[in-house]
N, C-alpha and C positions, 0 to 999 in steps of 0.2 A: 889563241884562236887563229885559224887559217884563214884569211878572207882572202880567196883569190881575185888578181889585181882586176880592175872592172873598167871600162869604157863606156863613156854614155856621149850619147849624140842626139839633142835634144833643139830640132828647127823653131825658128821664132812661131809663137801663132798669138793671138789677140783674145782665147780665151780666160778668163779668171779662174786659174785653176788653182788650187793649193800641191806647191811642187816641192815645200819644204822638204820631205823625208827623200826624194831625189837629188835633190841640192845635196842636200846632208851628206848621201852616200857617193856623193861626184866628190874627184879629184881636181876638177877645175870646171869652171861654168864659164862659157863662152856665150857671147851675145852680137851674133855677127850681122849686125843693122846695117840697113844698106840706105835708109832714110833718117832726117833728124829726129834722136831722142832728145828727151830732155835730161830730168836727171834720174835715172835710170833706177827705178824701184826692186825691179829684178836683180839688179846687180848688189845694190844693199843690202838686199836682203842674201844673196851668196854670201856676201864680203862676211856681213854681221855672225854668217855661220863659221866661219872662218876661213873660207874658202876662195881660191887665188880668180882671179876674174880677166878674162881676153875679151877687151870691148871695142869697138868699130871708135875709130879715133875723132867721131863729130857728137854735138851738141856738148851735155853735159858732161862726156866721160871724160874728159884731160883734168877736170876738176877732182874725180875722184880716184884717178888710178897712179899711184908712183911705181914706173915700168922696172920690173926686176924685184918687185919686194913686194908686192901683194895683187901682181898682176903683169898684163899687157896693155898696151893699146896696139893697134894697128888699120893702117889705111882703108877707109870704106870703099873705094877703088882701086885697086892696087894692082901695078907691074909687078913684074919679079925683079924690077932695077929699083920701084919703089920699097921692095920689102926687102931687098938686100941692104939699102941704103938706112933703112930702120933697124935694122938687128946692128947696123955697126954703130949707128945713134945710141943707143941705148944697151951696147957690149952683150947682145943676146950670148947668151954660154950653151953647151953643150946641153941638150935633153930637149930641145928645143927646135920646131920643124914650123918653118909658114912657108905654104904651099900654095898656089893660083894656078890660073891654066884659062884658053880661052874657052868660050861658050859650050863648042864641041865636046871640047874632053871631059868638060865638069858634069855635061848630059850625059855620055860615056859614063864618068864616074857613077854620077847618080843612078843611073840604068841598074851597073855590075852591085850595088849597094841594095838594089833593091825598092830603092827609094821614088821612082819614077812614076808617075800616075798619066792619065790620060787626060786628067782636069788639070793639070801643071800649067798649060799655057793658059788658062785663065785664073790664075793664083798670081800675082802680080812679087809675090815673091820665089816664084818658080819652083814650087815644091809645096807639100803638104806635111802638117803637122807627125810626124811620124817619130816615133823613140826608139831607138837600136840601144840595147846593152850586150853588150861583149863580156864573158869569161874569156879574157885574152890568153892566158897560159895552158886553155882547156880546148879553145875554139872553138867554144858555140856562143850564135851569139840567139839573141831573141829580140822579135818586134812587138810594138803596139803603136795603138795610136797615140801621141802626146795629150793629145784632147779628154782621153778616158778618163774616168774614175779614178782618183786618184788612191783610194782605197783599194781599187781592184789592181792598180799597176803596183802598189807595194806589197799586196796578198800573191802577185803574180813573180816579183821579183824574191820574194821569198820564199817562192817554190823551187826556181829556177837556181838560186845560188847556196839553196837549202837552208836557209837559215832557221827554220819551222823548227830544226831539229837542233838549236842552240836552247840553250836553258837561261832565263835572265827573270831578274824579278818583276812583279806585276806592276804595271800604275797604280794600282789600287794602294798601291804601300807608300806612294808618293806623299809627303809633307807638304801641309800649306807652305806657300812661298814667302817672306816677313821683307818684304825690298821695300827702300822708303824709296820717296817721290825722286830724290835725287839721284838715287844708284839706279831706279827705275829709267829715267830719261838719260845720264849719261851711257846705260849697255842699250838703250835703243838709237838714240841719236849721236853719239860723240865716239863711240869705242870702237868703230868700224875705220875710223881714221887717228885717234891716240887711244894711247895708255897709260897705265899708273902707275908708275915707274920700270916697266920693260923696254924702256927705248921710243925713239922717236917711229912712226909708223909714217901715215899719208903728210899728216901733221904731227908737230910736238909732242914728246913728254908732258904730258901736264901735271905730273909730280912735283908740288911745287909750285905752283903758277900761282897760285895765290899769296907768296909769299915776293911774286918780282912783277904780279900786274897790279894796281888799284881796282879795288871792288868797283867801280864804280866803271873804270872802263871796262873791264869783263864781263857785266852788265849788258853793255850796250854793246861789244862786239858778240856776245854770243846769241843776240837778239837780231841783231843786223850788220853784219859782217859785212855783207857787198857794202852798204851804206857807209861801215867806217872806212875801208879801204877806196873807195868813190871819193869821199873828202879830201882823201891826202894823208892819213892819220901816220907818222911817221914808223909805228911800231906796226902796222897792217903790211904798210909795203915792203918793212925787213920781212917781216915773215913770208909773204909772198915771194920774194923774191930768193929767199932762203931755203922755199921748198916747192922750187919750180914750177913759180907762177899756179901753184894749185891751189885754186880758190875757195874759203871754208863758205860754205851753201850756206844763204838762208832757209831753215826749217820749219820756220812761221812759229817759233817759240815764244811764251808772252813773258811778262814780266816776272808771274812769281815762278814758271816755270824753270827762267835763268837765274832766280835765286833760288832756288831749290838745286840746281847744276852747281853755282858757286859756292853754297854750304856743305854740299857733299865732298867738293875738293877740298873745301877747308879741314875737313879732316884729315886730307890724305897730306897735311904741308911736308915738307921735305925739311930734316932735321941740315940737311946737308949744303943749304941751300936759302938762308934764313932772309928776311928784308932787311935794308939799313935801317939803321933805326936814326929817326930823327930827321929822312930824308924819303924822298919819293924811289920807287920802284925801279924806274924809268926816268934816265936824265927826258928833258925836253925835246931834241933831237935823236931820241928813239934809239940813241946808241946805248944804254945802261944792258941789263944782263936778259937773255933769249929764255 
């Protein structure tokens, strides 16, 4: 299939809209906040599509972004001696462009983009919700407003890039879904930062983890994470510090919810990888096996 390569330029706005099938078709989702988030729902919800995420580097984002591997962060204020000094921080490589400019030029920009309204100076984010998709190798590109329909923007984008005229099969053909409670809440809450044995991602491997943590701590860190690492708990602060201070969020999970998370892993033990037998997981000084 030819999909010609696409740019989307999608400004913040504060409507509740359903952006999933534009997420889905973006090649990377930026979220360029210039006030504090928290822990950024929008950006989850990219991630969890599998998609790479550029976040303004305050509130919650340094928790959920490892820079080069399934995203950015970058300065909510920023020089271009600040963003030079962050691409050498974090070995930005070739494919790769952070851009700023003073007030002038960005209204300049904004203008030549099309983007400009007459209500901007009273938008306190200096601009209005507006969506540009680009056919970049075609060079046309098309607006809407961000805010619209989101049925009418993907009826419109399917005009635009032709897809109308792709053949694929109906929903109607779709299978009930058969996910138990466990595989349900680790592909919502846990699979955005690991995996099942593909590698380490934001966090851990968890392949295996049930075989080098006690159920009983796993338990209670996947319940209350900040809480165990707050204590002291000697295996929170390896990890933390192991994977650059990136802090695993509480999700307000309850109790059978994390054992319905630890049973699921229980099946996935790693043959590779087994517990001592006769011995705990984890010596007491948190040094035993990652």
């Amino acid at each position: 299939m030819n999909v010609p390569e696409i740019s989307l330029v999608i400004p913040c706005h504060n409507e509740e809209q359903n952006l999933r099938p534009l997420l889905a078709a973006s090649d990377v989702v930026a979220l360029p906040s210039t006030s504090v988030e928290t822990f950024s729902l929008a950006a989850l919800e990219a991630m969890a599509l599998g998609r790479p995420v550029v976040l303004s580097e305050i509130g919650g984002a340094a928790e959920m972004v490892r820079p080069g591997e399934n995203g950015f962060l970058f300065p909510a204020h920023d020089t271009p001696a600040v963003l030079k000094a962050y691409m050498e921080k974090f070995d930005v490589g070739p494919g790769w462009t952070f851009l700023t400019g003073n007030a002038a030029d960005i209204r300049a920009v904004t203008k030549k983009l099309g983007l400009s309204r007459y209500s901007d100076s009273a938008n306190k984010d200096g601009h209005t919700a507006i969506l540009m998709v680009g056919d970049v190798p075609g060079g046309q590109w098309v607006r809407h407003s961000a805010v619209d329909n989101p049925e009418f923007l993907a009826s419109s984008l399917a005009t635009f890039f032709g897809w109308r005229d792709l053949q694929g099969r109906s929903y109607t053909e779709a299978q009930p879904l058969n996910v138990g409670q466990g595989e349900y809440l680790f592909a919502s809450r846990c699979s955005a930062c690991h995996s099942l044995g593909q590698g380490d991602k934001m966090g851990p491997d968890l392949l295996g983890v049930t075989a080098r943590r006690e159920r009983t701590w796993l338990l209670r860190y996947i319940q209350v994470p900040d809480q165990v690492l707050a204590s002291g708990d000697p295996i929170a602060k390896a990890l933390n510090q192991k994977y650059q201070n990136v802090r695993m969020p509480n999700v307000s999970l309850g109790g059978a919810d994390a054992a319905a998370i630890v049973s699921y892993l229980e099946g996935h033990i790693s043959t590779s990888a087994p517990a001592s037998p006769g011995g705990p997981a984890v010596r007491p000084d948190g040094s035993g096996r990652r």
